[in-house]
N, CA, C and O atoms as a GROMACS GRO file, in nm:
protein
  364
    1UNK      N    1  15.993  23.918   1.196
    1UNK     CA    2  15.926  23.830   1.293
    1UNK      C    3  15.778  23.820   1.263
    1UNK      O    4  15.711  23.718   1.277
    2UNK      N    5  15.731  23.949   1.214
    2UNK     CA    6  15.574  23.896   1.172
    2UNK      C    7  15.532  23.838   1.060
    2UNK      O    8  15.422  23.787   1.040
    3UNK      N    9  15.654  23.851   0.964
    3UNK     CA   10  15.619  23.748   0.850
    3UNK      C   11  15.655  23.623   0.850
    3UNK      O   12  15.641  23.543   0.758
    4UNK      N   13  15.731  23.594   1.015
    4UNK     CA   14  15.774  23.472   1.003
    4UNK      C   15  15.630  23.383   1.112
    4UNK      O   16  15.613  23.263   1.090
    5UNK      N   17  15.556  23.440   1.200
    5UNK     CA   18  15.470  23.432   1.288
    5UNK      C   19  15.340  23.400   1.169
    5UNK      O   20  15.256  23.319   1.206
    6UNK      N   21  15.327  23.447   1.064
    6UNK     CA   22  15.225  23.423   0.973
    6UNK      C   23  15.218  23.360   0.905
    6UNK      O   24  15.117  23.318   0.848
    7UNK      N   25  15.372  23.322   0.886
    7UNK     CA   26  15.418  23.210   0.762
    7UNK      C   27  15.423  23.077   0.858
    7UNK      O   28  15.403  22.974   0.794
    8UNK      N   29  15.441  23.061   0.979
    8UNK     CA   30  15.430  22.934   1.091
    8UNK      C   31  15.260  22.909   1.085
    8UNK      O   32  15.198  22.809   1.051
    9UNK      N   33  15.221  23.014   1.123
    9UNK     CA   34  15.084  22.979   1.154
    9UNK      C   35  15.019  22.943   1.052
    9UNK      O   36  14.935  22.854   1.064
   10UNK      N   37  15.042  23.001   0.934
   10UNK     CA   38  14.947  22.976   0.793
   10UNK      C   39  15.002  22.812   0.770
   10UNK      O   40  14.919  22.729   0.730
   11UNK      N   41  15.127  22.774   0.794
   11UNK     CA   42  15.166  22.651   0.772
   11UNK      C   43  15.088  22.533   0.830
   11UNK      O   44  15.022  22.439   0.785
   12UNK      N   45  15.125  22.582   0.955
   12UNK     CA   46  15.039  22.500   1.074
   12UNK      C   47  14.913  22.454   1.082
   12UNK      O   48  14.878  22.341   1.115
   13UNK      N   49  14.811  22.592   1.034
   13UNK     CA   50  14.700  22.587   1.012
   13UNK      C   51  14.644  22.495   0.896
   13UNK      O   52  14.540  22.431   0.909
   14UNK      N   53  14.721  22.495   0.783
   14UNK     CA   54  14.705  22.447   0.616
   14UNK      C   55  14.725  22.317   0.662
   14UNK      O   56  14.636  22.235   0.641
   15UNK      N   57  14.826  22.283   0.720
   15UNK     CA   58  14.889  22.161   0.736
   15UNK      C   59  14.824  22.049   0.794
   15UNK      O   60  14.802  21.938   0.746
   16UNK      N   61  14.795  22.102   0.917
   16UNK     CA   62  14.669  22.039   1.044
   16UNK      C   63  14.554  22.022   0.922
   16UNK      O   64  14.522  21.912   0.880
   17UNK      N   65  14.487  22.173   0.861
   17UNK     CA   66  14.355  22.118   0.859
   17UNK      C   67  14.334  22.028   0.742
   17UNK      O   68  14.246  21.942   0.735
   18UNK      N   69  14.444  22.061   0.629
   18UNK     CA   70  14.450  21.928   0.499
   18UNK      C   71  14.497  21.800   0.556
   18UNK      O   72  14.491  21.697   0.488
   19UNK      N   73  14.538  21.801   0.662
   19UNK     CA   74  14.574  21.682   0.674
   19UNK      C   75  14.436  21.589   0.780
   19UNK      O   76  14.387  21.480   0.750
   20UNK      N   77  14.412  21.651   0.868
   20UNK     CA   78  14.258  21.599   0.920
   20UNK      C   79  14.172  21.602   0.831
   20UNK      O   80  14.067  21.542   0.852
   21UNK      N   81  14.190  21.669   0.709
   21UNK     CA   82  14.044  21.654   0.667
   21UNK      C   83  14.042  21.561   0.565
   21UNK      O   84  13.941  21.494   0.542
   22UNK      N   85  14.173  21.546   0.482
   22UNK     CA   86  14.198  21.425   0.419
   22UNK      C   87  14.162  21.287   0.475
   22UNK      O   88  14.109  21.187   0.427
   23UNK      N   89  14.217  21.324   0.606
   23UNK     CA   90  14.256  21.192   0.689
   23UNK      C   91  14.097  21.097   0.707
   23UNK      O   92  14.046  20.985   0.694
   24UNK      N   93  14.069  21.240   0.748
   24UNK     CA   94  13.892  21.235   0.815
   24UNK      C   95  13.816  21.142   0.715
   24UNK      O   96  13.778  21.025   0.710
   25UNK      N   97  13.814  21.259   0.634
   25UNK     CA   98  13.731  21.192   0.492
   25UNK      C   99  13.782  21.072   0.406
   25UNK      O  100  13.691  20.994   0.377
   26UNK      N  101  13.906  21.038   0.359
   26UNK     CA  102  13.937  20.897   0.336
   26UNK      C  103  13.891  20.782   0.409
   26UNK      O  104  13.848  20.675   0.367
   27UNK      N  105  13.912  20.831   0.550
   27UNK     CA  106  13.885  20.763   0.650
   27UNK      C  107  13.726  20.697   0.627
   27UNK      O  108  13.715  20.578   0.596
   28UNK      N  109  13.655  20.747   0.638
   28UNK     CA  110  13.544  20.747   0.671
   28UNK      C  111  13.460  20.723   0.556
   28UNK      O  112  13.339  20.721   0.578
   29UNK      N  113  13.491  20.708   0.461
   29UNK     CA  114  13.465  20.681   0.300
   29UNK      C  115  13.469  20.567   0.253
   29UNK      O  116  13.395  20.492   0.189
   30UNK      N  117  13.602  20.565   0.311
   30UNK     CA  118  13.674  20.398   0.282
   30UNK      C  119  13.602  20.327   0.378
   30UNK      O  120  13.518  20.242   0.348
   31UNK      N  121  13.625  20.354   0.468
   31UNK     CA  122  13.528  20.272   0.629
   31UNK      C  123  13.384  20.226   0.543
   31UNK      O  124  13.333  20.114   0.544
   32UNK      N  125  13.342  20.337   0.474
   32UNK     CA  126  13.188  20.329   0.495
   32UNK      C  127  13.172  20.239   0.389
   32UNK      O  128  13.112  20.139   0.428
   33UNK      N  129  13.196  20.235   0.288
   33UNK     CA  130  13.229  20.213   0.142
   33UNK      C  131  13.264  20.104   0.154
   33UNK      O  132  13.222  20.046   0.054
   34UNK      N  133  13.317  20.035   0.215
   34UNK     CA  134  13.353  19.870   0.218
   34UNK      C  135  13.324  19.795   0.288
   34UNK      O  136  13.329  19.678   0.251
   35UNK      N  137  13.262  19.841   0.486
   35UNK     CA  138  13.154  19.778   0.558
   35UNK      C  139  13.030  19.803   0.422
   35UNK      O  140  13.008  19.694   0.370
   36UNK      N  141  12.977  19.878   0.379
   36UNK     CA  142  12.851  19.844   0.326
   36UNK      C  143  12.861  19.761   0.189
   36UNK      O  144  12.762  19.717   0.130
   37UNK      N  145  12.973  19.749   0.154
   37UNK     CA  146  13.020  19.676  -0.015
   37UNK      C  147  13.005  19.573   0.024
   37UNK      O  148  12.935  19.501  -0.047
   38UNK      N  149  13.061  19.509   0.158
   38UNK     CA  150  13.067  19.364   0.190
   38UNK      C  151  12.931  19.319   0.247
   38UNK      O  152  12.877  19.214   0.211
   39UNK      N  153  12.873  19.414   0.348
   39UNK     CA  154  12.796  19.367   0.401
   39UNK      C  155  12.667  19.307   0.308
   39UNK      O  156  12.605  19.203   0.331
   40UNK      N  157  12.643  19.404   0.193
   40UNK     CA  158  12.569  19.373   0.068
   40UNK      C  159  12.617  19.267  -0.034
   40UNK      O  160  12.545  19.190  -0.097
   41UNK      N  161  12.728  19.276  -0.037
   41UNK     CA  162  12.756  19.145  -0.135
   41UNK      C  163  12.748  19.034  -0.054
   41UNK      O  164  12.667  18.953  -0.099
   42UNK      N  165  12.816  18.988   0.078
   42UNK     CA  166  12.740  18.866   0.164
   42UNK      C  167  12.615  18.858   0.182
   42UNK      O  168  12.568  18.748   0.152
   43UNK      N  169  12.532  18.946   0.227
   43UNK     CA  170  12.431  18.898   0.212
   43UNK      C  171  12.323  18.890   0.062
   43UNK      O  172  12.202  18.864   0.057
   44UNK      N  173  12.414  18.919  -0.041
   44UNK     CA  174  12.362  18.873  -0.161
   44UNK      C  175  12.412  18.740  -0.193
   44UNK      O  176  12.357  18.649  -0.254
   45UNK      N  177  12.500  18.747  -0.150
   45UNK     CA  178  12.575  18.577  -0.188
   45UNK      C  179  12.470  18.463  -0.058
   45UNK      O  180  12.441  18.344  -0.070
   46UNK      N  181  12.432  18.567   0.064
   46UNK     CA  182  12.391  18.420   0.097
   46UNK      C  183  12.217  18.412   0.118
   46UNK      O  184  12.149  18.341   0.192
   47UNK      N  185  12.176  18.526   0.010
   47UNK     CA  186  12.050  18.536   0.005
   47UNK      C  187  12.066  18.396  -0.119
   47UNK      O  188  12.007  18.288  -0.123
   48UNK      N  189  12.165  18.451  -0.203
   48UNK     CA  190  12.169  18.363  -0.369
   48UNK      C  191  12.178  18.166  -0.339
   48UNK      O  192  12.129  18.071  -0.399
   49UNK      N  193  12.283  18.183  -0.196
   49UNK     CA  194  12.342  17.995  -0.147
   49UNK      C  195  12.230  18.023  -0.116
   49UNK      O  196  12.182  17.987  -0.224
   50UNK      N  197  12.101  18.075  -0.032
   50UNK     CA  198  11.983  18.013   0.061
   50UNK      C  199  11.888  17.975  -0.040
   50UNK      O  200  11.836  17.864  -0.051
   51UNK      N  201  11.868  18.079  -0.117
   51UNK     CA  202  11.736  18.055  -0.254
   51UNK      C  203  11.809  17.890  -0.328
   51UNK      O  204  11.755  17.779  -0.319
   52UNK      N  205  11.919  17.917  -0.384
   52UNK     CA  206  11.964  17.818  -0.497
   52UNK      C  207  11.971  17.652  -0.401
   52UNK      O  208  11.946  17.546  -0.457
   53UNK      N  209  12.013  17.664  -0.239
   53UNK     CA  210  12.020  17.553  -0.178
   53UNK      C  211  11.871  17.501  -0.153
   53UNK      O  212  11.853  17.380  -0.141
   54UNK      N  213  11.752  17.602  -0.144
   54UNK     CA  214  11.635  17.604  -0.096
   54UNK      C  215  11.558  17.547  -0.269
   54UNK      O  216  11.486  17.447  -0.270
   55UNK      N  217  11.580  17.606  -0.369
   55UNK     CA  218  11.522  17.551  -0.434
   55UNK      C  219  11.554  17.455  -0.489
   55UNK      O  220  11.454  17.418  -0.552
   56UNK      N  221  11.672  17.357  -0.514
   56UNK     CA  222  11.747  17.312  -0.546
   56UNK      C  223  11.683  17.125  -0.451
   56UNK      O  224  11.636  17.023  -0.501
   57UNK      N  225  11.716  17.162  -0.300
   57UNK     CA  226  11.636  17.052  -0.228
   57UNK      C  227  11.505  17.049  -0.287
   57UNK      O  228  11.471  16.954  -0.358
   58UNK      N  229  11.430  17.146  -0.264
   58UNK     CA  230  11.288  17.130  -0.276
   58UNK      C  231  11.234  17.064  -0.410
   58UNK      O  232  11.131  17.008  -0.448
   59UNK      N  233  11.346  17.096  -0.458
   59UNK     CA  234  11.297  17.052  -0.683
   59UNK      C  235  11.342  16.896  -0.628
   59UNK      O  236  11.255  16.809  -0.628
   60UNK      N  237  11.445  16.871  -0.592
   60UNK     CA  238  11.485  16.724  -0.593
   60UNK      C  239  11.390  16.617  -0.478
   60UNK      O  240  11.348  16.504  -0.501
   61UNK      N  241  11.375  16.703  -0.347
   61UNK     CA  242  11.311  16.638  -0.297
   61UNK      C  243  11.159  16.606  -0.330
   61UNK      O  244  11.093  16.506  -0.302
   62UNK      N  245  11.121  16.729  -0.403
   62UNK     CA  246  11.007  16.688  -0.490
   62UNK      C  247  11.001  16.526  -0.614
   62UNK      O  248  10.942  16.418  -0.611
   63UNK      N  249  11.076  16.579  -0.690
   63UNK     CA  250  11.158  16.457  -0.789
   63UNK      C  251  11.144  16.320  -0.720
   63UNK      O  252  11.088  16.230  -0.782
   64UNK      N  253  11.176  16.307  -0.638
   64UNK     CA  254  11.238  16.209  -0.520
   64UNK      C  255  11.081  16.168  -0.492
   64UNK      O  256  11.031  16.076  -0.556
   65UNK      N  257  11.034  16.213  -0.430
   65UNK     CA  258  10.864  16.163  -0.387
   65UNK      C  259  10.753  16.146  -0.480
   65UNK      O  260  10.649  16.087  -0.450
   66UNK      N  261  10.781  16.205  -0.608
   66UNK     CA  262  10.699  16.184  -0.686
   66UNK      C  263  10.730  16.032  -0.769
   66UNK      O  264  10.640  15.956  -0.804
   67UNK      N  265  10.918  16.000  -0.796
   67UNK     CA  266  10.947  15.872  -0.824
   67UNK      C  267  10.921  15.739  -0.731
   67UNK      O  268  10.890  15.623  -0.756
   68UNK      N  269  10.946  15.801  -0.630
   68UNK     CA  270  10.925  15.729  -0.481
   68UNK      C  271  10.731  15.647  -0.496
   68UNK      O  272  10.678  15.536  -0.490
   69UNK      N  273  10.701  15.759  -0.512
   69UNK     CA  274  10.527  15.706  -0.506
   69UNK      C  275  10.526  15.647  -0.656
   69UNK      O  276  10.448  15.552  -0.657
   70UNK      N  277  10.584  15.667  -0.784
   70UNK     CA  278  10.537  15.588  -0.871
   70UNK      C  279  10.611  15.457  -0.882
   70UNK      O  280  10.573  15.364  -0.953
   71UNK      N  281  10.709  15.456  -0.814
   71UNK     CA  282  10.778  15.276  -0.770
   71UNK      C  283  10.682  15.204  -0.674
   71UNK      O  284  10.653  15.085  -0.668
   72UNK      N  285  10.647  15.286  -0.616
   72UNK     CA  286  10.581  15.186  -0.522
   72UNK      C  287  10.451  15.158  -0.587
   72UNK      O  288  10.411  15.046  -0.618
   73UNK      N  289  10.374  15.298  -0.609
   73UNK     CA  290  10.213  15.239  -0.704
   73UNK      C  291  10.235  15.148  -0.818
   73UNK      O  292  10.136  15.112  -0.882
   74UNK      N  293  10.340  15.110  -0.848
   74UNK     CA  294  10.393  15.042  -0.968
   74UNK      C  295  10.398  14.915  -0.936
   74UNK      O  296  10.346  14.843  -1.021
   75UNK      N  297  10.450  14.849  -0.825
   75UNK     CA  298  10.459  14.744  -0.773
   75UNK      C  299  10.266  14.718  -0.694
   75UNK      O  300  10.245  14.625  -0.617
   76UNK      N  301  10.171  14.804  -0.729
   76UNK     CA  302  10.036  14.725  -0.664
   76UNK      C  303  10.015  14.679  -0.802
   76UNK      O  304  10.083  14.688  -0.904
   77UNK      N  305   9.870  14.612  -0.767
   77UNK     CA  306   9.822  14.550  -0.816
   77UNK      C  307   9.687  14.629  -0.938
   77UNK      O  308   9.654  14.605  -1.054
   78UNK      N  309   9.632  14.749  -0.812
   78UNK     CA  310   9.519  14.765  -0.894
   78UNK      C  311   9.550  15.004  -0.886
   78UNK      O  312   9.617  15.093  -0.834
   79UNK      N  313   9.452  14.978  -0.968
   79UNK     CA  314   9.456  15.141  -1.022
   79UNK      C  315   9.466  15.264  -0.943
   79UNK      O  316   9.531  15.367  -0.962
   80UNK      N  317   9.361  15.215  -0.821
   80UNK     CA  318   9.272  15.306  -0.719
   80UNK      C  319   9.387  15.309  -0.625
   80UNK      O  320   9.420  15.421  -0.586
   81UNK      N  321   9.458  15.201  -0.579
   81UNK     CA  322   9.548  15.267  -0.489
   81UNK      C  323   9.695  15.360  -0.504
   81UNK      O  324   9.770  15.407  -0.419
   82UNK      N  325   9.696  15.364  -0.684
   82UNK     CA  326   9.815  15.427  -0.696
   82UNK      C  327   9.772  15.613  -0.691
   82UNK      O  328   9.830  15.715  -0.653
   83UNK      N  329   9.648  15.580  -0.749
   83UNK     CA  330   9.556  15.705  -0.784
   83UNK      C  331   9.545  15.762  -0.613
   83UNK      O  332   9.567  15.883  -0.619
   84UNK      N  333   9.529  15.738  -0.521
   84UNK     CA  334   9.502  15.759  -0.362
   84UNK      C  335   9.636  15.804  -0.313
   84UNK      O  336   9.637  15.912  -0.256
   85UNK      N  337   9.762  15.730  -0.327
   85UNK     CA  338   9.866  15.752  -0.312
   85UNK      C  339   9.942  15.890  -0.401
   85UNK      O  340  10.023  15.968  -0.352
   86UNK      N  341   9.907  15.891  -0.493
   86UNK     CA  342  10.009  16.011  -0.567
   86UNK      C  343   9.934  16.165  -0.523
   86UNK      O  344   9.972  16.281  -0.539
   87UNK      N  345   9.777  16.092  -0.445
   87UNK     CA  346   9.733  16.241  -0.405
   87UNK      C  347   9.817  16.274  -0.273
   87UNK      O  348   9.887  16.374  -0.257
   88UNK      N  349   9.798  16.178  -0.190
   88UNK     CA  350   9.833  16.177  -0.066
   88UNK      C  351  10.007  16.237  -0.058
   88UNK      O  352  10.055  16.291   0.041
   89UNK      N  353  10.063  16.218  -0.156
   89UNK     CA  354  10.235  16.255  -0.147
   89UNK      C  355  10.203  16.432  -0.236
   89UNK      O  356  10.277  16.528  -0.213
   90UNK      N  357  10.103  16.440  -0.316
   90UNK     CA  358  10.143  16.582  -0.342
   90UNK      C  359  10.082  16.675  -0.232
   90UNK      O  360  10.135  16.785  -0.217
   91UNK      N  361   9.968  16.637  -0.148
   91UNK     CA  362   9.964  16.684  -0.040
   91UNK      C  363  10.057  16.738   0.015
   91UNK      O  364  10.044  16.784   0.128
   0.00000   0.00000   0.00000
């Protein structure tokens, strides 16, 4: 009976605590390990869409106003107002 009382308990004990502590620690590894994997790769992906959408308008909409003002200074007549105008748009 006492080697069977030692051999339950040692079981019990081994059993419970490898198994919580496995449990625990997978647990909580994995948890942690993939909220922070994702949370970092989204916000790298939407640091990367904000920069690439942000510079991307800004280059074109630049493009865009600088052609914009030389169609139109193109259609005057004299020098000074195209020269007044291409300041006024890089403003």
């Amino acid at each position: 009976m006492f080697v069977m009382g030692d051999t339950s308990t040692n079981y019990m004990e081994n059993t419970f605590t490898n198994n919580m502590e496995h449990y625990f620690t997978n647990y909580t590894e994995n948890t942690f390990t993939y909220h922070m994997k994702n949370l970092f790769t989204n916000s790298m992906w939407n640091t990367k869409d904000t920069f690439l959408n942000y510079t991307e308008n800004t280059s074109m909409n630049s493009a865009m106003q600088i052609n914009a003002s030389n169609i139109l200074a193109a259609n005057e007549d004299t020098r000074v107002d195209k020269d007044i105008r291409m300041d006024k748009s890089i403003e």
